[in-house]
C-alpha positions in Angstrom: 0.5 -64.7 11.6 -1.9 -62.5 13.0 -5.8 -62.0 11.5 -4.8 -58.7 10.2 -1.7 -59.5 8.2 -3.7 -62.6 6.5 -6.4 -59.8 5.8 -4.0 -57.4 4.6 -2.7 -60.5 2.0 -5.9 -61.6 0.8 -7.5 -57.9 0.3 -3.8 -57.5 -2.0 -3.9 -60.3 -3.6 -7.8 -59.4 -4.6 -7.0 -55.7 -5.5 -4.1 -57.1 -7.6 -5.9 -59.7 -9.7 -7.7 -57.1 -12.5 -4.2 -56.0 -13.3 -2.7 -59.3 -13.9 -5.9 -60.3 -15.8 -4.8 -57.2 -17.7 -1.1 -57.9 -18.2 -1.7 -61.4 -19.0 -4.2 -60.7 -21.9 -2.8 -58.0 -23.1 0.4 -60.2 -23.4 -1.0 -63.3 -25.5 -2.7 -60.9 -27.8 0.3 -59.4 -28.7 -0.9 -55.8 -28.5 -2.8 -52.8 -25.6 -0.9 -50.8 -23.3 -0.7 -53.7 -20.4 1.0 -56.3 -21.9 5.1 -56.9 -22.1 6.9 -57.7 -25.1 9.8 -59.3 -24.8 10.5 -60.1 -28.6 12.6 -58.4 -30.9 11.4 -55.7 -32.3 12.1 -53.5 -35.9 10.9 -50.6 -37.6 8.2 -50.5 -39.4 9.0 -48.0 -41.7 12.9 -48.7 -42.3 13.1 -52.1 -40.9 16.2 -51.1 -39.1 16.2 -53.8 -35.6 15.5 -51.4 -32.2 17.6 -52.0 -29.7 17.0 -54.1 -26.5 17.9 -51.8 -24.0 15.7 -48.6 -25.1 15.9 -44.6 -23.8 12.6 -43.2 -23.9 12.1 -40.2 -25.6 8.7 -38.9 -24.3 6.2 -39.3 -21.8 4.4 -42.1 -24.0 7.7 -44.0 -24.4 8.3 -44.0 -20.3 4.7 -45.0 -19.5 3.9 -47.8 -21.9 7.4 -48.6 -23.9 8.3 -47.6 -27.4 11.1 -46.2 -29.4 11.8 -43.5 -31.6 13.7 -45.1 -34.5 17.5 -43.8 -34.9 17.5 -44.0 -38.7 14.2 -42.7 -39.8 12.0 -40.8 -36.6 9.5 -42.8 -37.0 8.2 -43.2 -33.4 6.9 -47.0 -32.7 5.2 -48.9 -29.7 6.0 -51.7 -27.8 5.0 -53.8 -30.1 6.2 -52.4 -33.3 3.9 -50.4 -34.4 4.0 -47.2 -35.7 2.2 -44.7 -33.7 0.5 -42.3 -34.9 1.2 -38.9 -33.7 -1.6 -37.1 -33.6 -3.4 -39.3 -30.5 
């Protein structure tokens, strides 16, 4: 390997660490935009399960994960809760 690819490695794996930090902590706490949730989820107003595989339904959803709930509307994040929809 040449000086420049190891370079080109290290300087990746340096600008990558902040957003694993992120992903990581966000993760464990169990709520943020960062983290994954790969739990089951329900809705919090209806308690109706939300399924696995979900189709997002706004720009929100695609970005950060979420559902809209079949049943009721109530629109709820990745980590079900209900989000509020004025912000």
């Amino acid at each position: 390997m040449s000086w420049l690819t190891i370079a080109i490695i290290v300087l990746g794996s340096v600008a990558a660490f902040p957003a694993i930090i992120l992903i990581v902590g966000d993760t464990i706490k169990g709520e943020g935009k960062w983290g994954i949730n790969v739990g089951r989820v329900y809705c919090p107003e209806c308690s109706a399960p939300l399924p696995r595989i979900r189709k997002p339904k706004n720009e929100r959803q695609r970005m950060w994960g979420g559902w809209t709930c079949e049943f009721c509307g109530t629109e709820i994040d990745k980590w079900g809760g209900r989000v509020d929809k004025a912000g």
